[in-house]
VOLUM-64993 format. One line per 10 residues: number of its first residue (from 1); for each residue x, y, z of N, C-alpha, C. Coordinates in pm, whole numbers, plus 32768, in hexadecimal, padded with zeros to 4 digits. Atoms other than C-alpha are relative to their C-alpha. Layout:
BEGIN
NUM> X/Y/Z/X/Y/Z/X/Y/Z; ...
REM end
This chain:
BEGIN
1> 8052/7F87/8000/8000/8000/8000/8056/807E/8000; 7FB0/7F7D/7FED/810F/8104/8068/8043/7FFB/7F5C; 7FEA/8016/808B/81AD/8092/7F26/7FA9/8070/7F62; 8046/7FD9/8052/8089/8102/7E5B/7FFA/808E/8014; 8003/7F70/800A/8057/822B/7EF0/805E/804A/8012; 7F82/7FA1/802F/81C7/82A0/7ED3/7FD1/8007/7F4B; 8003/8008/8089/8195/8245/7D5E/7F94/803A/7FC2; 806D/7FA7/8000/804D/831D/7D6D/8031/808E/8003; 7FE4/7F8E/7FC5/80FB/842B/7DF1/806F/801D/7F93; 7F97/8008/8075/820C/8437/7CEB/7FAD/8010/7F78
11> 8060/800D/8095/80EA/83FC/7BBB/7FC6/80B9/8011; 804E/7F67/7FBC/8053/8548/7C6C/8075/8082/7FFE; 7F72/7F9B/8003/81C0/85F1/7C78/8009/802E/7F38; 7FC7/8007/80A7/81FC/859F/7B11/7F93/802E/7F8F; 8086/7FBD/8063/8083/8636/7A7F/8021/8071/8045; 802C/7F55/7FE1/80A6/8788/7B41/80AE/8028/7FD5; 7F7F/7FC6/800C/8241/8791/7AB7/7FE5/8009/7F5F; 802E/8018/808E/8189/8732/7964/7F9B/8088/800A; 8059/7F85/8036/8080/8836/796B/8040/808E/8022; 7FB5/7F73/8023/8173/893A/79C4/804B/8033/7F8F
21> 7FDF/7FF6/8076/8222/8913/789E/7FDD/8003/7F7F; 805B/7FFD/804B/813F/88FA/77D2/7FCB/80B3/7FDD; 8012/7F51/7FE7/80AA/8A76/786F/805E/8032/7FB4; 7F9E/7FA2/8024/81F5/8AF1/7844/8024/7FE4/7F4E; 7FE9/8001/807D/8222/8A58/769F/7FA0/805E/7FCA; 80AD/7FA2/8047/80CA/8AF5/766C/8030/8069/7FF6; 7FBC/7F53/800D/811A/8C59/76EC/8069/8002/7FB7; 7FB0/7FBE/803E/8263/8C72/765E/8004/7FF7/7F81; 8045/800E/80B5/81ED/8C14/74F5/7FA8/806A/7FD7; 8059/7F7E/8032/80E2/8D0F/751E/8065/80A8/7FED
31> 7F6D/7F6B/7FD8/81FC/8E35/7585/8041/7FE2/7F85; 7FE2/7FEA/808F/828E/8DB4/746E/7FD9/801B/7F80; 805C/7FCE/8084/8191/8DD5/738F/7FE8/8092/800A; 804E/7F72/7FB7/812A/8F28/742C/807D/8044/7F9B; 7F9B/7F9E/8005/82BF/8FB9/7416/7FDF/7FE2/7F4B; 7FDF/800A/807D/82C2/8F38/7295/7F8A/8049/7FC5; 804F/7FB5/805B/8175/8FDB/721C/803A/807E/804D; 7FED/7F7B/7FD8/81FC/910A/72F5/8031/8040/7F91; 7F8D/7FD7/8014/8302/912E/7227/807D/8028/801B; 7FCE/7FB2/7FC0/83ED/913E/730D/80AB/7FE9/7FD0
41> 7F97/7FE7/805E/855B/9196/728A/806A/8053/8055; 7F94/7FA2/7FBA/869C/9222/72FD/8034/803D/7F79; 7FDA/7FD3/8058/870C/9271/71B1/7FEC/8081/7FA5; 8046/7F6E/803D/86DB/93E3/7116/7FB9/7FE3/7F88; 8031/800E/8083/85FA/93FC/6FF7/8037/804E/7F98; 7FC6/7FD0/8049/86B5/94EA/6F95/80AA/8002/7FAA; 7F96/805A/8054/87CE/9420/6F11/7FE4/7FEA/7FBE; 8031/8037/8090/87E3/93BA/6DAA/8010/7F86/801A; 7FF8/8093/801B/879F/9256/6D59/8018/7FD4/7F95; 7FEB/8069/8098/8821/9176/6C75/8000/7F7B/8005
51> 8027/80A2/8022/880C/900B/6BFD/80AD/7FCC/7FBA; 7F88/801A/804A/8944/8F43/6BCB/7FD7/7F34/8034; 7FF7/808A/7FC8/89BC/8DE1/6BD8/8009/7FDA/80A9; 7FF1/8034/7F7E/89DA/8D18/6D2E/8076/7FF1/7FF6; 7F6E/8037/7FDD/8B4E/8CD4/6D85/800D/7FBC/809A; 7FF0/804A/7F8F/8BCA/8BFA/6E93/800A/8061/8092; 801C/7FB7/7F86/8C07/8D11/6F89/7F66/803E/8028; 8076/7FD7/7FE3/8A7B/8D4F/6F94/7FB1/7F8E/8031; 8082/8081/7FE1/89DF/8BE3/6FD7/7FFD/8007/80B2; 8007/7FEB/7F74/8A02/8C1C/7175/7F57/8059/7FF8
61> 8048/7F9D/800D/892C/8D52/7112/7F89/7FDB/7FB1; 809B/8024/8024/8844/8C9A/7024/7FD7/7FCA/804D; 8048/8041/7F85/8805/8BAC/711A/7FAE/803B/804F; 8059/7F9E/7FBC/878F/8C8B/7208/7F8A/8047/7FC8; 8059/7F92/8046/86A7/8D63/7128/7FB1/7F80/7FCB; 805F/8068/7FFF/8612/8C11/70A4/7FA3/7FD3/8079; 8053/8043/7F4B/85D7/8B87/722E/7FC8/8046/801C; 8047/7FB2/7FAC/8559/8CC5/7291/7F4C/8032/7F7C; 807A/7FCA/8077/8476/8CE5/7139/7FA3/7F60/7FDB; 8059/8095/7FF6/83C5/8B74/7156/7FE7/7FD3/8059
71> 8029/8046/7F4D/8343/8ABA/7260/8055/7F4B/7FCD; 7F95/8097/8007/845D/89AF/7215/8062/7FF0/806D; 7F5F/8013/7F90/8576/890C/730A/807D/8019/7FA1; 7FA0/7FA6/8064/86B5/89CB/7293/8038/7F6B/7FD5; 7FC7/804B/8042/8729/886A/726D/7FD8/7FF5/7F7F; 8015/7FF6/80A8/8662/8864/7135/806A/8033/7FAB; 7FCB/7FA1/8064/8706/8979/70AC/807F/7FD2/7FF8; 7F65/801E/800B/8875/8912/7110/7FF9/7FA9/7FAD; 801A/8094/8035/8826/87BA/7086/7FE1/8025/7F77; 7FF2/7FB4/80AC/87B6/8893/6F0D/806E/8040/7FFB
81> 7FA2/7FAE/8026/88E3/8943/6F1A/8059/7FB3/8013; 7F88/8079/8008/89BF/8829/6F54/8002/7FC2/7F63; 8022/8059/805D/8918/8766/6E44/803A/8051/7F72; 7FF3/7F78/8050/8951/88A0/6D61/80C0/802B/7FFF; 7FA1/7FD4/7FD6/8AA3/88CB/6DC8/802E/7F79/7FB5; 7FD6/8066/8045/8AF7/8765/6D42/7FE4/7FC9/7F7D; 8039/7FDB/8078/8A58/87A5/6BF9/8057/8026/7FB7; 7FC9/7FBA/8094/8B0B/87FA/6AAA/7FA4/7FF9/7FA4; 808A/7FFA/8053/8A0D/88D2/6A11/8026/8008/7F46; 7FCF/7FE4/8080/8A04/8905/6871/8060/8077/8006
91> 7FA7/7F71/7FF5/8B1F/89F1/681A/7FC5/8088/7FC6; 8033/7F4F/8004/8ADA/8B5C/682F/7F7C/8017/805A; 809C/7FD3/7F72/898B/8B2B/694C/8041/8003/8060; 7FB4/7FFE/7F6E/89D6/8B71/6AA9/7FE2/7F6F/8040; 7FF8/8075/7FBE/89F3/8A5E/6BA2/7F9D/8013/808D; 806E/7FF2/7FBA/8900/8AFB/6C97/7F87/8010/7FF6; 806E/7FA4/8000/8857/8BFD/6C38/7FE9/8092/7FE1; 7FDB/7F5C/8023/8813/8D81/6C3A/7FB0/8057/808F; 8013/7F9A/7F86/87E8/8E6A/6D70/7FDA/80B6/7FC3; 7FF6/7F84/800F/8787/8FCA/6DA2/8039/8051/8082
101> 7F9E/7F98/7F92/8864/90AB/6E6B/7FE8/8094/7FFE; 801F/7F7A/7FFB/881B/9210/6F0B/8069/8000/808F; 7FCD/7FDC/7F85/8913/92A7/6FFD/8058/7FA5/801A; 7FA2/8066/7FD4/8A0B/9183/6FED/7FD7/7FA5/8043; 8011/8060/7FBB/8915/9090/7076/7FA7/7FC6/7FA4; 8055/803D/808C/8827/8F85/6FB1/7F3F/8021/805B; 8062/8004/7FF9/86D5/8FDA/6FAD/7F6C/7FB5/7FB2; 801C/8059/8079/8666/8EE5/6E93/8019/7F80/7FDB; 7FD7/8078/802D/868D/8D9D/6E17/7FCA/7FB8/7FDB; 801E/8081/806C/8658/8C8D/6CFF/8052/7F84/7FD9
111> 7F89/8080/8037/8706/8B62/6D02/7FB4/7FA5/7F98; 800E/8021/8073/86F7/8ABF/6BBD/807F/7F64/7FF1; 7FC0/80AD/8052/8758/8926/6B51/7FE8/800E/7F5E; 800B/7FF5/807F/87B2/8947/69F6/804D/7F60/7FBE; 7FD9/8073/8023/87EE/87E5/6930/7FF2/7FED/7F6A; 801B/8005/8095/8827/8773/67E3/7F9E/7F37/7FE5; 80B0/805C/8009/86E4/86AA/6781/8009/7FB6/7F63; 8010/8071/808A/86B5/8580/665F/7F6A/7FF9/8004; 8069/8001/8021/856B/858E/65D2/7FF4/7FD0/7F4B; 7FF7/802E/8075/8525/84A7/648E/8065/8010/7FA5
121> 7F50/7FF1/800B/86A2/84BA/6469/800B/807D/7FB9; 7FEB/7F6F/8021/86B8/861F/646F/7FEC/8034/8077; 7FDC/7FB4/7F69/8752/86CF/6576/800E/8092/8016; 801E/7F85/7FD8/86EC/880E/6624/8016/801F/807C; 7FEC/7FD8/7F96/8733/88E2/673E/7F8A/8020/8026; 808F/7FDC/7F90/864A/88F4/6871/8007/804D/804D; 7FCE/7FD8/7F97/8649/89AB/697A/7FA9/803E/8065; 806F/8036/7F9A/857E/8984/6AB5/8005/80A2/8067; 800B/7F7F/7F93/852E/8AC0/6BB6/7FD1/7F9E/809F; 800A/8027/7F3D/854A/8A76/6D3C/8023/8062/8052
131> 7FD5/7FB8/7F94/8523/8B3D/6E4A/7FF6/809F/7FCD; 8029/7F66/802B/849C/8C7B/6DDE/7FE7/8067/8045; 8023/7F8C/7FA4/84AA/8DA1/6EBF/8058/806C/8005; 7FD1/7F73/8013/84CF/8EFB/6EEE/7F8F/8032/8092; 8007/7FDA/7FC0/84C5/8FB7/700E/7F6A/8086/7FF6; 806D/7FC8/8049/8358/9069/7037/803C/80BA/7FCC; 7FF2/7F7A/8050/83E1/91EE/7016/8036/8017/7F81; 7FB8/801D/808B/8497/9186/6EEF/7FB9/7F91/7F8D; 8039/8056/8036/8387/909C/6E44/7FC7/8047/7F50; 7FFE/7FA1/80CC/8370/91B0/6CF5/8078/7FE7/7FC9
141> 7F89/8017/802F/84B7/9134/6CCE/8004/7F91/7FB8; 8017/80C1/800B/845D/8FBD/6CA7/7FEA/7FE3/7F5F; 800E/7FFE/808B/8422/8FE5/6B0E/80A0/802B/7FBC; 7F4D/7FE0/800F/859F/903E/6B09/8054/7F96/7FF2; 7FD0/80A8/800F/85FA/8ED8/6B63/7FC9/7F95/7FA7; 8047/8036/8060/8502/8E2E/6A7C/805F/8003/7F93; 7FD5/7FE9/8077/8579/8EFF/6954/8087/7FE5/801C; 7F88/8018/801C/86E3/8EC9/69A7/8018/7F5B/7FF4; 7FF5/807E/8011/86A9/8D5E/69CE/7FE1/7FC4/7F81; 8020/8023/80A1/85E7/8D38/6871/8031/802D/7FAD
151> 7FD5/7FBD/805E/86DA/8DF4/67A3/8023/7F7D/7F82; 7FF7/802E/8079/8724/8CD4/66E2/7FBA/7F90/7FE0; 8089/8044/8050/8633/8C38/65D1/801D/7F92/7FFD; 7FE6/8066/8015/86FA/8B11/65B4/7FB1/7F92/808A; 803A/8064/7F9D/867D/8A75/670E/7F59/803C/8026; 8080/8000/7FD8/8518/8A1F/6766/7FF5/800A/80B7; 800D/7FE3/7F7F/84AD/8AA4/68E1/7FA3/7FE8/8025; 8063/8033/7FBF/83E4/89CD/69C4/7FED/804E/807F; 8010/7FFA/7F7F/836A/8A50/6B12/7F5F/7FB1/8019; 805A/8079/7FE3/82AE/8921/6BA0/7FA3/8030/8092
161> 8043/7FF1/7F70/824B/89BB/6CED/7FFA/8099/8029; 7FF8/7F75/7FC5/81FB/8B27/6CD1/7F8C/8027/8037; 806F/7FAA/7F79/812C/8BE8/6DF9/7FB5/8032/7FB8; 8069/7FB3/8044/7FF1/8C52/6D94/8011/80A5/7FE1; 7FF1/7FA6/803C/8044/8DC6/6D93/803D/802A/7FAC; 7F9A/7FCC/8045/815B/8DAA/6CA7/7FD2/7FC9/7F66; 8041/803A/8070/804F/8CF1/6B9D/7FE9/8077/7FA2; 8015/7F84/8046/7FFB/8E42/6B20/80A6/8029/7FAA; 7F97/7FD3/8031/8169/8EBF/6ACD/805C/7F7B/7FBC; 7FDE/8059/8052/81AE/8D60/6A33/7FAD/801E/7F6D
171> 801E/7FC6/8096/80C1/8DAF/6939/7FEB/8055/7FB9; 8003/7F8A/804C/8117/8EF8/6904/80B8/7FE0/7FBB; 7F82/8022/8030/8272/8E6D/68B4/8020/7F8B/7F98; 7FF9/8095/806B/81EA/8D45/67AA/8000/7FB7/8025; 7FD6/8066/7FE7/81F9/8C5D/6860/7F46/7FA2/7FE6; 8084/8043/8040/80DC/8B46/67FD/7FED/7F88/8078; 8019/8086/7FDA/803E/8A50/68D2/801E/7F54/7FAA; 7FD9/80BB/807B/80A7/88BB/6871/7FB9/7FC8/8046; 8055/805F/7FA8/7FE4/8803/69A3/7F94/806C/8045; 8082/7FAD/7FD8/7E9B/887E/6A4E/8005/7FEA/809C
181> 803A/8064/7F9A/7E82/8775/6B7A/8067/7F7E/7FFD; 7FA6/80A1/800C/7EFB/8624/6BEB/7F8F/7F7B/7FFE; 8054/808B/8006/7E5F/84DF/6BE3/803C/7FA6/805D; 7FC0/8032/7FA8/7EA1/8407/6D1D/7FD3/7F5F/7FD7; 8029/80A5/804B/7E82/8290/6CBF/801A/7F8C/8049; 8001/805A/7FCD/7E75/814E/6D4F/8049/7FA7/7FCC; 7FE8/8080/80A0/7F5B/8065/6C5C/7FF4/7F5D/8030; 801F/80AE/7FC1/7F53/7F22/6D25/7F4F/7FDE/7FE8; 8074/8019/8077/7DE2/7F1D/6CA0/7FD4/800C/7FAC; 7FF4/8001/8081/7DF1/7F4F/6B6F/8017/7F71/7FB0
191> 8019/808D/8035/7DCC/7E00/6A63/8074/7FD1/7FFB; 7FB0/8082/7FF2/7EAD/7CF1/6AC6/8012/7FE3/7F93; 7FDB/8059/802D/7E79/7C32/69B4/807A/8024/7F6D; 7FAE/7FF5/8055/7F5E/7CF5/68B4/8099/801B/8046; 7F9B/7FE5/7FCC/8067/7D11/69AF/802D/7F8D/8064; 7FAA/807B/7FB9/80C7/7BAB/6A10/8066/7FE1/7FE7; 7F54/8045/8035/81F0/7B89/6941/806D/8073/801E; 7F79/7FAE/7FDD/82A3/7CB8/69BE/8022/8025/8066; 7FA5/8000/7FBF/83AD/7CF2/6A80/800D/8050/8028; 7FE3/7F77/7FCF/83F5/7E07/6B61/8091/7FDC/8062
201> 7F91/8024/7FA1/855E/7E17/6BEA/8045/8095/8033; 7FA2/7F7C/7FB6/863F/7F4A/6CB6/804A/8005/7F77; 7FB3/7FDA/8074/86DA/8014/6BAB/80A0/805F/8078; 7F96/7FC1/7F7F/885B/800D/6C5F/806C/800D/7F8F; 7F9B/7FFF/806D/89AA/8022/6BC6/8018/7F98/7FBF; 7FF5/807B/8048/899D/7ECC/6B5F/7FAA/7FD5/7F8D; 8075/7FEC/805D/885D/7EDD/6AB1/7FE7/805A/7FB7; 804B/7FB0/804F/8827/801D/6A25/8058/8015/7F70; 7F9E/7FE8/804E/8955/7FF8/692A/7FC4/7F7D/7F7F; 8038/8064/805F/8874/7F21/6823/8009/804C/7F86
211> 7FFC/7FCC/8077/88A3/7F5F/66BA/7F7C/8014/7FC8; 8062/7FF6/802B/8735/7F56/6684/7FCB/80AC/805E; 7FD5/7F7B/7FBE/875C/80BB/6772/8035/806F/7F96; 7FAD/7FA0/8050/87AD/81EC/66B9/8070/8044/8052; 7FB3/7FBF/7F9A/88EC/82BF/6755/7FE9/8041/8034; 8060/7F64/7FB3/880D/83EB/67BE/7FC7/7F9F/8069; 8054/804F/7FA3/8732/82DD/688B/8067/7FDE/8067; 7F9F/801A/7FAB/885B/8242/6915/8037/806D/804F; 7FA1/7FA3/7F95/8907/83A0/69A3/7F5A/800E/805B; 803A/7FC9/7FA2/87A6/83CC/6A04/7FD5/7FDC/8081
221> 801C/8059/7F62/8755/82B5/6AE0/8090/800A/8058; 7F62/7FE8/7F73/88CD/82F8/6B8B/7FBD/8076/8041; 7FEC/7F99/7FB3/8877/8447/6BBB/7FB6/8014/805D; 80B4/7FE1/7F8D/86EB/8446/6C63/8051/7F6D/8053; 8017/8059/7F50/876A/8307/6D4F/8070/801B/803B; 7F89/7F98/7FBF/88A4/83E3/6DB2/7FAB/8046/8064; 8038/7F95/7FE1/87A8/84C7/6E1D/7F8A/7FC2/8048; 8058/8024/7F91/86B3/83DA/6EEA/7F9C/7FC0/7F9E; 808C/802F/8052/8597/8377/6DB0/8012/7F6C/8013; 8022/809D/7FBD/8534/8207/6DC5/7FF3/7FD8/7F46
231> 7FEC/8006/807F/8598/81A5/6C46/7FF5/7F66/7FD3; 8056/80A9/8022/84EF/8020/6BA1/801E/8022/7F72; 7FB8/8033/8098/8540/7F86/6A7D/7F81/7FC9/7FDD; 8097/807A/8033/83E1/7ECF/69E9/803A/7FB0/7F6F; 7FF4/8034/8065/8433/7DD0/68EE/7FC6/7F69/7FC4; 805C/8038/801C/836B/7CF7/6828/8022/7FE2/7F79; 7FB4/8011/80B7/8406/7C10/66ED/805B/8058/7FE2; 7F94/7F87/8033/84E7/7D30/662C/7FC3/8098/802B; 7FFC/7F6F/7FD3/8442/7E43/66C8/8035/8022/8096; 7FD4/7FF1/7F84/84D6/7EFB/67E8/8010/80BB/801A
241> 8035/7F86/7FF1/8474/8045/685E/8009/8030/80C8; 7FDD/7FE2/7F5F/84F6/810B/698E/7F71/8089/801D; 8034/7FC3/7FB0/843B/81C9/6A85/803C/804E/8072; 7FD7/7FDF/7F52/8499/82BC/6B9C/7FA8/803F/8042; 8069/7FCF/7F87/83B2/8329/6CC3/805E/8042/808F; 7FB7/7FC5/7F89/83ED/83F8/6DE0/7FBA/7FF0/8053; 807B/8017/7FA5/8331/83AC/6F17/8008/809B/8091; 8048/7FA4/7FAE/828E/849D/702B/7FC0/7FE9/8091; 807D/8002/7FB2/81A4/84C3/7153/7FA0/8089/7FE4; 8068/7F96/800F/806E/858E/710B/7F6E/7FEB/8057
251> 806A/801A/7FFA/7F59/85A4/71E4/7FD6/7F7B/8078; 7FF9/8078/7FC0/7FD2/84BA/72D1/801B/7F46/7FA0; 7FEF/8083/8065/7FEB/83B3/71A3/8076/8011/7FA6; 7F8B/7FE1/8064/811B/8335/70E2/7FBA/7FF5/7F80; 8029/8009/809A/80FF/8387/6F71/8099/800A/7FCA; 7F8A/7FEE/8079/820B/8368/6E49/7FB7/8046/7F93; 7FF3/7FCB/8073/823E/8458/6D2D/800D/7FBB/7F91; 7F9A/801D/805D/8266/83E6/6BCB/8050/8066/7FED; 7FB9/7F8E/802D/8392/84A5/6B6B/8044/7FBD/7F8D; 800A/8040/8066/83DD/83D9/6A38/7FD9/7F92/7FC4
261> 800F/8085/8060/837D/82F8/690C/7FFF/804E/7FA7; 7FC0/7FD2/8091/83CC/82F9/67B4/7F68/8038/7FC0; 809F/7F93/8018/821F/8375/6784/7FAF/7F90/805F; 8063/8010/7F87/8102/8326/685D/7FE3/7F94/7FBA; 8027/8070/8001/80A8/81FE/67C5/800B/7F86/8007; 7F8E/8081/7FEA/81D3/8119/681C/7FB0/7FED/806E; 803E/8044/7F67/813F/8156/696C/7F84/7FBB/803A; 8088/8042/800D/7FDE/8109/6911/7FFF/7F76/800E; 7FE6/8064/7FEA/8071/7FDF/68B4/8019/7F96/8067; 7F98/805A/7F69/813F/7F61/69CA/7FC5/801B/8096
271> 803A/7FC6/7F7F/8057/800F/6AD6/8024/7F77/8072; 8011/806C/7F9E/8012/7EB9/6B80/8058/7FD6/803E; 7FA9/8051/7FAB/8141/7E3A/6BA8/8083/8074/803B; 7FC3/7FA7/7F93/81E3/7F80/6C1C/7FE3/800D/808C; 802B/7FD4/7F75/80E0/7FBA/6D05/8021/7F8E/806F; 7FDB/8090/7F91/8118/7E42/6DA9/809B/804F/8049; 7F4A/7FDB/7FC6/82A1/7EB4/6DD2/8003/809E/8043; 8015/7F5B/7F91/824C/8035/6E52/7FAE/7FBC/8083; 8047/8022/7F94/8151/7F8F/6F46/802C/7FA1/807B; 7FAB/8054/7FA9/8272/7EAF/6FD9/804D/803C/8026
281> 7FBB/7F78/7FD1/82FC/7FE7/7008/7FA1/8050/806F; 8052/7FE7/7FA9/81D9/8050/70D3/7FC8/8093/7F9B; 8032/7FA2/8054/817B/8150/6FAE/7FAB/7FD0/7F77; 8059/801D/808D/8041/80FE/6EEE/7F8A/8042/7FC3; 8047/7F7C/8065/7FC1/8267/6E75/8076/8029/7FA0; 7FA5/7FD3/808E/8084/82C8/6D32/7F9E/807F/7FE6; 802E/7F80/803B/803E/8452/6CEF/8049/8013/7F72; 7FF0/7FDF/808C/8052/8488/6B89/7FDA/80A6/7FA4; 8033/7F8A/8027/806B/85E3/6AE2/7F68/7FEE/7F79; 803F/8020/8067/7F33/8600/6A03/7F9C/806B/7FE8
291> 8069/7F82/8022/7E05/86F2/695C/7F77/7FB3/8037; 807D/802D/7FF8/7D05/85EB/69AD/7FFD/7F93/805B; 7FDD/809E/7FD6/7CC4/8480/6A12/802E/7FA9/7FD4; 7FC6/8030/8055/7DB7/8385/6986/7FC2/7F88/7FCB; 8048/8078/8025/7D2F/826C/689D/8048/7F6D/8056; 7FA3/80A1/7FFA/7D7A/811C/691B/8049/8010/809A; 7FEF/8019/7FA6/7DCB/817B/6A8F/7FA0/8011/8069; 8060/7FED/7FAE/7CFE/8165/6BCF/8002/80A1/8050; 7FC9/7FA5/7FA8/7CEF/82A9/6C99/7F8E/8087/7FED; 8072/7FA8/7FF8/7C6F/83FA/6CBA/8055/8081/7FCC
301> 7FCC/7F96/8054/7CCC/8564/6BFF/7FF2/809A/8042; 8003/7F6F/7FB7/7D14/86BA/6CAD/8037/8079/7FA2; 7FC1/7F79/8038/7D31/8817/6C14/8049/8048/807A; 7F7D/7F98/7F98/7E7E/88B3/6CD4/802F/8000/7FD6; 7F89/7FA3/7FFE/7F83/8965/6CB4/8023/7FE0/7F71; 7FB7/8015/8094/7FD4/895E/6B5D/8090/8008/7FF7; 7F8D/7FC7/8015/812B/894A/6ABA/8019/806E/7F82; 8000/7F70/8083/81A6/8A64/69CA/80A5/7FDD/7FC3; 7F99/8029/8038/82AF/8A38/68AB/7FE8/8083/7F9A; 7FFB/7F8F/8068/8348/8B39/67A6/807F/7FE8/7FB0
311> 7FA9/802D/8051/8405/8ADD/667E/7FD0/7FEA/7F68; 8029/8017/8098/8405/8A2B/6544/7F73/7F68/8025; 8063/8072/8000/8348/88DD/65AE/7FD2/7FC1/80AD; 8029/803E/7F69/82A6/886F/672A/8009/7F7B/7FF9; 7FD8/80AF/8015/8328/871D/6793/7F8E/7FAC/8027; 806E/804E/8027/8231/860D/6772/7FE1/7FD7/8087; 8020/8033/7F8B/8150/8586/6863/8065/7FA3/8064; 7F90/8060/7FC0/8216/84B7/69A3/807C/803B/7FFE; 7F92/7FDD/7FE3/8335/8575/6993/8023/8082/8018; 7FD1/7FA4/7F8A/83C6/862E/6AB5/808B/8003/8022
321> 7F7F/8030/7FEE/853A/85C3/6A79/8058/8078/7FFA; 7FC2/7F93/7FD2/862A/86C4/6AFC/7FCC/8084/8029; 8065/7F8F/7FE7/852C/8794/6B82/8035/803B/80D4; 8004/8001/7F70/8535/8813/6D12/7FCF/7F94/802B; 8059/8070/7FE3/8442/86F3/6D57/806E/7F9A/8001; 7FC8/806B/8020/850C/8602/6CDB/8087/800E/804A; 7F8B/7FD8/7FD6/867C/868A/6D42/7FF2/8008/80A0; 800D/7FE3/7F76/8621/870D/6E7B/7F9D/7FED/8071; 805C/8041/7FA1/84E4/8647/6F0A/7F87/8079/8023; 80A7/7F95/7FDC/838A/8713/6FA2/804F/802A/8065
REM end
């Protein structure tokens, strides 16, 4: 009995050390929300601003201006700027990004993954937007970094995850919707019976080096399971078709991303026997970018957050490959 009610008394310690912390995340999220619509700023306005590249003596400083401009753990951010840092981007793009500076301090920032992309063997530059912010007294500035980032026609510019207020000045800058919504799916029920003969195996260094692989596929599955994605091989007779997914918690529930296939209908295909091997993973929702509901999978269809692309061509359904998502996780 004394037993229990020490171990009572401890359950009772450990909910009122829990709901204080809790109090205290609340309030200081709100204060933070409060100081950031304040605007609040040490920096003069009356300093000129300009837009330049990122250099290594500024990532301390992006860091900070990211952590304090998201409701992310700065590990995130260190953890993108590492990843970024071990990158060799196409020659002549930066390797970060592009900042805006007033007064010798950063008040701005766009970090940018730029990659060279194979599409029906024809290769193009991409180049992904992460981490978009600008300090609020300085937010007329924020079309400064855009245009310095899109100066050249040769690469197509995804931003997969931009804040609703910045939807407006995306499409005052061209930029075109490619996805509407996602489609969350069930693939472990989906029809069995065309997916008994295939194979789903870990795409590792031993495996992903198949000649039935193109070389773009191959750097790509190194690079997304460098970076944490959960990368399958499906093969079936002479076909063999990779996949990479990124997984999550949303909502209290795990979900996986697609973040590649060669087009949405490899996966149509292979749903079943992915979903068996994600679900032994303890992940058996597959979010799929999409405009609608997909033929041929089980599930259900949400209009959010759209993505936005600007270039010569928007990359095809299912693919999120070298994107923030993919590189640097939710």
């Amino acid at each position: 009995m004394a037993r229990r009610l020490m171990l009572a008394e401890y359950a009772v310690r450990a909910a009122g050390w829990l709901a204080r912390y809790l109090r205290w995340a609340y309030w200081s999220r709100r204060a933070r929300r409060l100081w950031k619509k304040l605007g609040a700023s040490t920096k003069p306005l009356s300093s000129p601003v300009r837009c330049r590249e990122i250099v290594a003596t500024d990532l301390e400083n992006v860091i900070n201006l990211l952590t304090f401009g998201f409701e992310r753990r700065r590990t995130y951010w260190t953890n993108a700027i590492r990843i970024l840092s071990e990158r060799s981007p196409p020659p002549g793009l930066p390797r970060y990004g592009y900042v805006l500076e007033s007064g010798g301090a950063l008040v701005g920032v766009l970090l940018m993954i730029f990659s060279a992309r194979t599409f029906d063997g024809t290769t193009r530059l991409q180049g992904a937007g992460s981490g978009f912010y600008v300090e609020p007294p300085f937010r007329s500035f924020a079309p400064m970094l855009i245009s310095r980032t899109h100066r050249s026609a040769d690469v197509s510019y995804l931003n997969i995850t931009p804040s609703r207020h910045t939807w407006p000045m995306l499409d005052a800058k061209g930029f075109k919707r490619f996805v509407n919504g996602r489609f969350v799916s069930i693939p472990i029920l989906c029809n069995w019976s065309q997916n008994l003969q295939i194979q789903v195996r870990e795409a590792t260094a031993r495996t992903w080096h198949d000649s039935r692989l193109e070389p773009f596929e191959t750097e790509l599955l190194s690079v997304h399971a460098e970076c944490g994605c959960i990368c399958l091989l499906c093969e079936c007779e002479e076909k063999l078709c990779p996949f990479v997914f990124r997984s999550y918690w949303s909502f209290g529930l795990p979900f996986t991303h697609l973040i590649y296939c060669r087009n949405l209908n490899d996966f149509v295909w292979a749903a079943a026997a992915l979903g068996q091997a994600l679900a032994k993973r303890g992940l058996p929702l597959v979010v799929v970018d999409a405009d609608g509901p997909v033929r041929g999978l089980i599930g259900k269809f949400f209009e959010i957050r759209p993505r936005y692309w600007k270039g010569t061509k928007p990359p095809p359904p299912g693919d999120l490959a070298y994107t923030e998502i993919a590189m640097f996780g939710f």
